[in-house]
C-alpha positions in Angstrom: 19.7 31.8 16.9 17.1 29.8 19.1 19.4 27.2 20.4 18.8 26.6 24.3 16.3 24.0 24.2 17.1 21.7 21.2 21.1 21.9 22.6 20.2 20.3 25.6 18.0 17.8 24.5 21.0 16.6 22.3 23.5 16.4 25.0 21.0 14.5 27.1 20.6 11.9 24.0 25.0 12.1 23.8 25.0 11.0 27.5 23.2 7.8 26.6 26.1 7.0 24.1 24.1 6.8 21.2 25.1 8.5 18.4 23.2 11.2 17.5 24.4 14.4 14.9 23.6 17.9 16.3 22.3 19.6 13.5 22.0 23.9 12.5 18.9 24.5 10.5 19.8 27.4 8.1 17.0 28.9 6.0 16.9 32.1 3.6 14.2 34.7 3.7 13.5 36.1 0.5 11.0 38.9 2.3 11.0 41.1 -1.0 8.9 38.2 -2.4 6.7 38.1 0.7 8.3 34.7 1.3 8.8 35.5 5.5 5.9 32.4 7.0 6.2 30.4 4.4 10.3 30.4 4.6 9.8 30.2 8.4 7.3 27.3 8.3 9.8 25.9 5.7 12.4 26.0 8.2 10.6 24.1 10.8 9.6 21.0 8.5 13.4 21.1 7.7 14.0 20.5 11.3 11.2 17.7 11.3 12.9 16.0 8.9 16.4 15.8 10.3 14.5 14.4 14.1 13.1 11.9 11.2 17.2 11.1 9.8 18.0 10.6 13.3 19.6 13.5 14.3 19.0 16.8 16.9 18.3 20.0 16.1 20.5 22.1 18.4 20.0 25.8 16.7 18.5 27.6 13.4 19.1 31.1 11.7 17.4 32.4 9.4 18.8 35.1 6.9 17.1 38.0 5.1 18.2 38.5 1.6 16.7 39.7 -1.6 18.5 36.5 -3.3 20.6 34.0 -1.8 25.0 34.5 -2.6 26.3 32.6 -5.2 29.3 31.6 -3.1 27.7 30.6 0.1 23.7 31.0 -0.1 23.6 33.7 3.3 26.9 35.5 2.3 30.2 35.7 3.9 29.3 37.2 7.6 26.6 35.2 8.3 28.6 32.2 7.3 31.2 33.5 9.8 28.2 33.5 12.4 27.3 30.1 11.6 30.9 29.4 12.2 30.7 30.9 15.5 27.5 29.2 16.7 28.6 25.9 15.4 31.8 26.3 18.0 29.4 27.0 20.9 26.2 24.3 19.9 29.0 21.9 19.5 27.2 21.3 16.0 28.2 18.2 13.9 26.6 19.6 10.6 24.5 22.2 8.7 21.7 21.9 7.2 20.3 24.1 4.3 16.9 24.7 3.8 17.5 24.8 -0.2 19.3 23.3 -2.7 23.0 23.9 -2.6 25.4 23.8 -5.7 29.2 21.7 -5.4 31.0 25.5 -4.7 28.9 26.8 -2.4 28.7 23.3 -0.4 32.5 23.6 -0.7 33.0 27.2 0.2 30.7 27.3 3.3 32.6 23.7 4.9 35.6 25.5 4.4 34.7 28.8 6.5 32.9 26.7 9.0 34.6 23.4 9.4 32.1 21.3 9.8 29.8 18.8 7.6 27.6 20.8 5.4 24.0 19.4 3.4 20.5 20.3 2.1 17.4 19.8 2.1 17.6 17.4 -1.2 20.3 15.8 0.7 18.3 14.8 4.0 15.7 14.1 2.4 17.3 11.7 0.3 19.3 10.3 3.1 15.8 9.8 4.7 14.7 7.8 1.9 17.9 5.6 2.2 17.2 4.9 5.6 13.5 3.9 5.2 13.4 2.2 2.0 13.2 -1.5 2.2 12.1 -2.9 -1.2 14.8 -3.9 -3.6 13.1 -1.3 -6.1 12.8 1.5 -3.7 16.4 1.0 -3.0 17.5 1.4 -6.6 15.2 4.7 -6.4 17.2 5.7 -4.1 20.8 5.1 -5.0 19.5 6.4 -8.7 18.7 9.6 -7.2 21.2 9.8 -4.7 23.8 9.6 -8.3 22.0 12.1 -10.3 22.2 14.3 -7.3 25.8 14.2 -6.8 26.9 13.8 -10.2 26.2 17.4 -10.9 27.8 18.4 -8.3 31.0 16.8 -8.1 33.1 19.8 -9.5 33.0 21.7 -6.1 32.1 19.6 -3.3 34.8 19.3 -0.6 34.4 17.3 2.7 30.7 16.1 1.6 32.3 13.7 -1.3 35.3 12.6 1.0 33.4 10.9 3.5 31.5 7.1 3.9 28.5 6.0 5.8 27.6 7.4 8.9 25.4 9.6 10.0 22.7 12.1 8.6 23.6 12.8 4.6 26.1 10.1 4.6 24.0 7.2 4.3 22.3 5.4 1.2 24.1 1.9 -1.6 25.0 5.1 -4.1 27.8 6.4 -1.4 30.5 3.5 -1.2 30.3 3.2 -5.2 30.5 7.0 -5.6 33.4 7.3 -3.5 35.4 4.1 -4.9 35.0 4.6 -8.9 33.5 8.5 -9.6 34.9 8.1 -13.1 32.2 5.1 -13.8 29.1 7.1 -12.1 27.6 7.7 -15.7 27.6 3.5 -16.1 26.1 3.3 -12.7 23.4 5.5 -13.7 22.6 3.6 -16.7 22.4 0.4 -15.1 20.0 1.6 -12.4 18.0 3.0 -15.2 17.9 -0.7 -16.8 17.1 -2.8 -13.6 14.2 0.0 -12.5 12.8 -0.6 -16.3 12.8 -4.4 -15.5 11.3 -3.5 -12.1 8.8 -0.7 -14.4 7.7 -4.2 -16.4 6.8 -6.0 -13.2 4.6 -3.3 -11.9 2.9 -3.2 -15.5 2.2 -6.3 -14.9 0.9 -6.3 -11.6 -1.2 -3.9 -12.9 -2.7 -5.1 -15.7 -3.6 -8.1 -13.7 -5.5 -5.3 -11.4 -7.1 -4.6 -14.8 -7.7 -8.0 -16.2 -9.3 -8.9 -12.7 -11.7 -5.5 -13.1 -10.0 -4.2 -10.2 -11.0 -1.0 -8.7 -8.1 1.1 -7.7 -8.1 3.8 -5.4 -4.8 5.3 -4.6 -4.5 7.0 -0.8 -2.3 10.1 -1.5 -1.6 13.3 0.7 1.1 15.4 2.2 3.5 12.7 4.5 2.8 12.0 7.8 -1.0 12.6 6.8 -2.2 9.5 8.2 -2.5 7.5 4.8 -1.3 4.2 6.1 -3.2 4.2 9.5 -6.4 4.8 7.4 -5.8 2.0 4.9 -5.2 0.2 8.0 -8.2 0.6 9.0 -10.1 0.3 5.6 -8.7 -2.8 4.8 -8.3 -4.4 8.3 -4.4 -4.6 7.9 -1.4 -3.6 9.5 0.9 -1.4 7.1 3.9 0.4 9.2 2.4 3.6 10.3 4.3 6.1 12.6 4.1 9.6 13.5 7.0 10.6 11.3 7.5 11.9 7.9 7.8 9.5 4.9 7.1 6.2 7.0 6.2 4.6 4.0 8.1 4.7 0.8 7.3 1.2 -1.3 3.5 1.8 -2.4 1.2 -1.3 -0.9 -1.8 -2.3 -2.3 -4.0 -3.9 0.2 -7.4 -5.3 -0.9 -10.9 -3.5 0.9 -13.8 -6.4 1.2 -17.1 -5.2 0.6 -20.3 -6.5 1.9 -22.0 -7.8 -1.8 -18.4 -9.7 -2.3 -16.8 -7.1 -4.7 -12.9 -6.1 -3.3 -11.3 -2.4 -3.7 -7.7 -2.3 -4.0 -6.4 0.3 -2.0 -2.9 1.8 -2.9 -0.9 3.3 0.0 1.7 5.7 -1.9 4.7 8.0 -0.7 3.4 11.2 1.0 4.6 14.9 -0.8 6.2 17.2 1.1 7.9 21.2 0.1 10.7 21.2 -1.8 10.5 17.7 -2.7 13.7 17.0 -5.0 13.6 16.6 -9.0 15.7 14.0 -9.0 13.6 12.2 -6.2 10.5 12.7 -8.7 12.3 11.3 -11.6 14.0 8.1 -9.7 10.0 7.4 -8.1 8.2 8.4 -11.2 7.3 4.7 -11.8 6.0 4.4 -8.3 4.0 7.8 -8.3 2.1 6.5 -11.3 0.4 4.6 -9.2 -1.4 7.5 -8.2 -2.6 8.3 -11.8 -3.1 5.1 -12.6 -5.6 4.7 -10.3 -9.6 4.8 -10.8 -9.9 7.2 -7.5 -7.5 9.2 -5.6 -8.5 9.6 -1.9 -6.4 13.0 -1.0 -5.5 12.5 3.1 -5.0 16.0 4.7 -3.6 16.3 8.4 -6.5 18.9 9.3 -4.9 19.2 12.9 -1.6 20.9 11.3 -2.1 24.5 10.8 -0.1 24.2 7.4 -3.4 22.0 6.3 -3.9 24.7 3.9 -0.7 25.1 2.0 0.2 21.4 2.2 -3.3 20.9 0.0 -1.7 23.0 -2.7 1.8 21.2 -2.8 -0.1 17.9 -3.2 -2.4 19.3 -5.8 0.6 20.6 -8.1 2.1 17.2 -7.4 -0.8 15.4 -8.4 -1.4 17.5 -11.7 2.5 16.9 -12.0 1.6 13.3 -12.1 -1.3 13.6 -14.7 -3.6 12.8 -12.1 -5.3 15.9 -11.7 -8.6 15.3 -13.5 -9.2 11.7 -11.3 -12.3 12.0 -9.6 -11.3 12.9 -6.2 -12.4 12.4 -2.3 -10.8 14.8 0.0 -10.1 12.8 3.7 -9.5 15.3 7.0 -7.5 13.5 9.1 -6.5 13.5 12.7 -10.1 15.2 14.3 -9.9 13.7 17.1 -7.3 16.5 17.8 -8.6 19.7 16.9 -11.6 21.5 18.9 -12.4 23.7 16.0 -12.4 22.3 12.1 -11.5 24.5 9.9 -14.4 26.3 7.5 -13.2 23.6 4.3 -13.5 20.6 6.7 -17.3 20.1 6.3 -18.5 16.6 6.1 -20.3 16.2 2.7 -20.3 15.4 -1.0 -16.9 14.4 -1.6 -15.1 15.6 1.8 -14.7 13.8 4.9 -14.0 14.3 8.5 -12.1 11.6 10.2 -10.2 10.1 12.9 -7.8 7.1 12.0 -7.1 7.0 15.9 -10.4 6.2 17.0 -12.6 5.2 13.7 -14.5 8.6 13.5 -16.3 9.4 9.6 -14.3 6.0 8.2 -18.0 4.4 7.7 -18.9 7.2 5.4 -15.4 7.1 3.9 -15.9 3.4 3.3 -19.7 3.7 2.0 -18.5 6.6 -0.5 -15.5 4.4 -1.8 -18.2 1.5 -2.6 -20.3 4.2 -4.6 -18.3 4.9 -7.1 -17.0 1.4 -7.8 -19.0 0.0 -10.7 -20.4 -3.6 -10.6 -23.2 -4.1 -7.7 -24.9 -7.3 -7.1 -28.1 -7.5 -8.7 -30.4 -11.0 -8.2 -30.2 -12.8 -11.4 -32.0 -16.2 -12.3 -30.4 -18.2 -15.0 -31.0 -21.7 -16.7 -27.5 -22.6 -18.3 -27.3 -24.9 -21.2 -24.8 -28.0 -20.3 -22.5 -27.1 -23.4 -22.3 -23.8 -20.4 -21.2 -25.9 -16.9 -18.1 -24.1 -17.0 -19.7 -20.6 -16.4 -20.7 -21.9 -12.9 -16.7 -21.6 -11.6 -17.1 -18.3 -13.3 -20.3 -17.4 -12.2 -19.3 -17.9 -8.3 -16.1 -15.9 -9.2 -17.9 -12.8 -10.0 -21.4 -13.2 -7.7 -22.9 -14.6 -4.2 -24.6 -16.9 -3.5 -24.6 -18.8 -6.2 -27.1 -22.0 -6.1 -27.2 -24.3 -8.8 -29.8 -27.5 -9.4 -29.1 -29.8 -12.4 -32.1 -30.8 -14.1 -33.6 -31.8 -17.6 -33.5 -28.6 -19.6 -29.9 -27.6 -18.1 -28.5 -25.7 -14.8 -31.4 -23.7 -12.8 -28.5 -20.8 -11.3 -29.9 -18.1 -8.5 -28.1 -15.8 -7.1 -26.4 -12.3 -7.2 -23.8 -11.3 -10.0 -22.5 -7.6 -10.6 -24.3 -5.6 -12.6 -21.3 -4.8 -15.0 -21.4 -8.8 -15.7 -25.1 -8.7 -16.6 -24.2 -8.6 -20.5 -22.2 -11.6 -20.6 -25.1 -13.6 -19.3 -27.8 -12.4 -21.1 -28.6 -14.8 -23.4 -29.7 -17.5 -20.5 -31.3 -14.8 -18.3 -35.1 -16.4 -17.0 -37.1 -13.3 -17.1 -39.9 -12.8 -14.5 -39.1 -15.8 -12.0 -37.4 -14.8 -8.9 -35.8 -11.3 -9.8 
């Protein structure tokens, strides 16, 4: 049990009478499977994620089994120890590193007496707390439901209690607790307002479409850096903080170019282990946004020695998605604090090194983004019949520097257009003069 540390730092924040849950991180080692790091490293994103719910981490165990117990996940004695070391931490809660089922929820807060979640859970109490959009919120009640539901046969002290603190929170809990009987309506009628709120987005994005957007959709592991570099991209502000899943809504924020064309940049929900089915299912309309996009731009914290295996998740994720054949350009983030890159993170072709801290690599970043968007400006020189004039408005919409002089055989336009546009002006094209 490593305790010392994090059980101090929670009494300190209990003396400045805010409230804050101490939380027991409890993992599973499956080391027949040669699961040991990777169950280890698992266990300390868990406890990143309940610092990001708000709470303390004031201890963590770890068990070695070849499978977990059907009745409480690390089997009776180890329960009993968890019991024990809750009593001395002072620990508010547990926290499981997997999914849990109703019974063994149930059986464990029985033995131990104290509050008892997962990982699905915190991550989904997470999401409650961050999501500010009236569509992520329905997300997130919708998988907060289909969570529970199947779980309601079995679950003891976790379905008795309201609002609070971490695992409590979220608009599914009140209505959950109030009318279980009706949970299957509630369901149905978050599925019908998210298909209204589905529409919508269609239609934002067939405007993208209809306008000849070019969409390039900034995924990655969360707390990558995505926002922070479409904040610098785009010249915006998004909410960026050093904290898993700061951003839940996606934001599209527009990239000016130099020859006049914009890039719409989409800033989506980061991945992370684990991530929970129903979570997937709720957000599937908002992950699309990753495959609907022309280009993903995959942001990889290359200062986190999981750089490596957080790749992978996101690359499952994305071929999850359908997205996995998108033409891709893979982003290292965060240089400016490593000393050493690692052999992968090699500025060229399609990879970058960069620093959204202090603007390292983003000009590359920026010039290959421009490269693969179709329509550049090319000089054109046009003499418009007057049965035309209304192609000048048009004209201007999809060029620079558009000059126009109105004389006897029609309108004398120079300028630049893009090159994808050059078809619908053909037929008034001046060769030879001025191109």
């Amino acid at each position: 049990m490593e305790s010392m540390k994090s059980d101090r730092e929670g009494k300190e924040m209990k003396e400045t009478g805010k409230p804050v849950d101490r939380a027991i991180v409890v993992g599973l080692d499956l080391s027949g499977a040669g699961d040991a790091e990777e169950a280890d490293r698992s266990l300390d994103e868990l406890a990143e994620l309940v610092r990001a719910a708000g709470g303390v981490v004031v201890g963590r165990m770890m068990q070695r089994r070849d499978s977990p117990d059907s009745a409480t996940y690390v089997g009776k004695g180890k329960t009993l120890e968890l019991k024990s070391a809750g009593d001395s931490l002072d620990a508010d809660l547990l926290v499981f590193d997997d999914e849990l089922s109703g019974s063994q929820i149930r059986n464990i807060e029985e033995i131990v007496g104290r509050r008892t979640i997962d990982r699905s859970m915190l991550i989904l109490d997470i999401f409650a707390l961050r999501a500010a959009s009236r569509e992520g919120k329905l997300q997130v009640e919708l998988a907060q439901l289909q969570y529970r539901k199947s779980r309601l046969v079995g679950m003891g002290v976790a379905m008795s209690r309201l609002g609070g603190g971490i695992g409590t929170r979220g608009p599914g809990e009140s209505k959950l607790e109030t009318d279980r009987r009706h949970i299957g309506r509630r369901i149905l009628a978050l599925k019908q307002d998210l298909a209204t709120v589905g529409d919508h987005r269609d239609r934002v994005r067939s405007r993208r479409r209809g306008g000849e957007a070019f969409v390039v959709a900034v995924a990655g592991y969360t707390n990558a850096g995505k926002s922070s570099i479409v904040n610098r991209l785009c010249g915006v502000d998004l909410f960026a903080e050093d904290m898993p899943f700061a951003t839940l809504d996606p934001t599209a924020r527009r990239m000016p170019l130099e020859d006049g064309r914009e890039i719409v940049l989409v800033d989506t929900v980061g991945f992370i282990r684990k991530l929970p089915h129903h979570l997937v299912d709720a957000f599937r309309s908002t992950l699309e946004e990753v495959a609907q996009a022309d280009v993903v731009v995959h942001v990889v914290d290359v200062s986190d020695p999981e750089s490596g295996r957080q790749m992978e998740i996101v690359e499952s994720l994305l071929t999850e998605l359908g997205a996995a054949a998108l033409p891709r350009l893979t982003v290292y983030n965060k240089a400016d604090r490593v000393d050493l890159l690692p052999a992968a993170a090699k500025t060229g072709g399609s990879t970058f090194v960069v620093s959204a801290l202090t603007g390292e690599g983003l000009d590359a970043l920026r010039g290959a983004i421009e490269s693969l968007a179709p329509g550049g400006l090319v000089p054109v020189h046009l003499l418009l019949p007057y049965d035309k004039a209304g192609m000048v408005d048009w004209l201007h919409g999809h060029g620079r520097g558009i000059a126009t002089v109105y004389g006897e055989d029609g309108i004398d336009v120079r300028g630049s257009l893009r090159e994808d546009c050059l078809p619908d002006v053909a037929p008034w094209r001046v060769e030879g003069r001025g191109e």
